[in-house]
LOFI-36498 format. One record per atom (N, C-alpha, C, O): x, y, z. Coordinates in steps of 0.02 Angstrom, whole numbers, plus 50000, padded with zeros to 5 digits. Layout:
N
XYZ ...
***
This chain:
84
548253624852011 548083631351984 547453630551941 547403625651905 546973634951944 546203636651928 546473635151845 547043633751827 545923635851808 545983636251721 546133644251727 546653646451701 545773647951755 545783656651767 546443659951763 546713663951725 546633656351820 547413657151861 547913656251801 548293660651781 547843650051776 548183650151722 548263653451656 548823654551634 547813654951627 547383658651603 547803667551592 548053670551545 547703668851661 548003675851684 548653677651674 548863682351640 549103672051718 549613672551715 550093670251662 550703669751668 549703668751603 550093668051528 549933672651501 550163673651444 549533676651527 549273684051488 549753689851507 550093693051467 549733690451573 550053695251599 550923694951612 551183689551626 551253700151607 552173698351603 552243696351663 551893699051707 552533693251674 552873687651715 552943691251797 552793688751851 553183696851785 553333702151875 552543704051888 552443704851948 552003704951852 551683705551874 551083698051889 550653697751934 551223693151841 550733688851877 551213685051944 550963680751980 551883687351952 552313684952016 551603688052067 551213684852102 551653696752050 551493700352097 550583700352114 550283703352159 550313695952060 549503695552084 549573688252124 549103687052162 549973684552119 550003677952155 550103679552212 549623678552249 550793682752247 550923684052306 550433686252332 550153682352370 550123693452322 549303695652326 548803692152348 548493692652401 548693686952282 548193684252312 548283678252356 547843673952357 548833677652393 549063674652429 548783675052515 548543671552560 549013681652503 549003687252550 548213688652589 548033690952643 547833685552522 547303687752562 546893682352564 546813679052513 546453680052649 546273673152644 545653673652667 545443678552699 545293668352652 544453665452671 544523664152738 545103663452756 544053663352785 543893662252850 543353661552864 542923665952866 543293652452883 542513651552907 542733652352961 543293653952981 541873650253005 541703652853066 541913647153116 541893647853177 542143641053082 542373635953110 543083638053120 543333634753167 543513642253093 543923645553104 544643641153044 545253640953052 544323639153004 544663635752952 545043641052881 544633643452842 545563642052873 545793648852836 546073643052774 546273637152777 545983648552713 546383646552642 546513654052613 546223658952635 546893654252570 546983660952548 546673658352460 546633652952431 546473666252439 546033666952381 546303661252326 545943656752305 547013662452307 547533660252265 547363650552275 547163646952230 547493648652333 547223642852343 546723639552343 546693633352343 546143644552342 545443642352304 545303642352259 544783639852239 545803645652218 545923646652126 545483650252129 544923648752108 545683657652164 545333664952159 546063667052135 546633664652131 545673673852119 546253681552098 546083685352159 545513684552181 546493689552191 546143695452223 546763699252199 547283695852199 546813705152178 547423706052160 547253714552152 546813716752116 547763718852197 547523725052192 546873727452212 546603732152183 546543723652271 545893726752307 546063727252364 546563726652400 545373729152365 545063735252436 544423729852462 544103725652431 544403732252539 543733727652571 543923722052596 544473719252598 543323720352619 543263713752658 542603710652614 542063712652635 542593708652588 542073706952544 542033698152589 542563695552607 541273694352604 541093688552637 540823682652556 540543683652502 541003678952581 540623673052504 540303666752545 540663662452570 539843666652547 539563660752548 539953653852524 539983653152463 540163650052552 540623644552533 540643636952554 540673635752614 540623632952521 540663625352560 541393625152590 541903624852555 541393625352656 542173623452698 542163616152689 541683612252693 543043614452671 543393609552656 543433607152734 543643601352740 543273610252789 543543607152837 542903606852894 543033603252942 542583608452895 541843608852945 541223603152891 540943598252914 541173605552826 540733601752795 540063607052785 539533605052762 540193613652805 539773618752823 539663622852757 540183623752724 538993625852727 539003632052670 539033636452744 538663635052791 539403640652746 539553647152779 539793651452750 540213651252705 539443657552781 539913663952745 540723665152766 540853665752826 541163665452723 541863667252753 542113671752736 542243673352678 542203674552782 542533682652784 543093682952756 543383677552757 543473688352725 544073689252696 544373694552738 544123699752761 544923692252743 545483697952775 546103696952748 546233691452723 546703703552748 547233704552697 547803701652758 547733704952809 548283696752765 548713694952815 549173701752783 549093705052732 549483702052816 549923709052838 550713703652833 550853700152882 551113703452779 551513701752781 552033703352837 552043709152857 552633696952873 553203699052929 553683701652882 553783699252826 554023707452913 554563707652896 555113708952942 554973711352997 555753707552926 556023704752986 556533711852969 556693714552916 556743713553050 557003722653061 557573722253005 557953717552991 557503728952977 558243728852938 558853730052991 558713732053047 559623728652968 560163732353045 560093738253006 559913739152947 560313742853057 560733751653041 561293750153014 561553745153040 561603752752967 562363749952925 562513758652918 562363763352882 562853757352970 563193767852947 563883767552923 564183772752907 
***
């Protein structure tokens, strides 16, 4: 966890830095080498946004500065049954 990360989540009550973690979980980097991390694991926040915002970045896995795109993974959820 970032100094930030930490930082945040001793600031903020506890359900909600649960709920900026999951978040920024949720939403991940993508180089063009096709190498993914999510924000939270780069010791980013994304927490409560909008967009696709791109960052210029050194990939951990190509060796490349590339721009990597951000996209929000769409959590599974698995069918509820009908209970009548």
């Amino acid at each position: 966890m970032s100094s930030l990360q930490k930082l945040i989540t001793a600031i903020l009550p506890k359900k909600w830095a649960e709920s900026m973690e999951a978040e920024s979980r949720a939403w991940i980097f993508q180089c063009p080498c096709g190498f993914e991390r999510s924000w939270w694991d780069a010791g980013g926040i994304r927490w409560k946004a909008a967009g696709h915002p791109r960052r210029m970045m050194l990939c951990p896995h190509c060796g490349q500065n590339t721009w990597h795109t951000t996209y929000k993974r769409q959590a599974i959820t698995e069918p509820r049954e009908h209970v009548a």
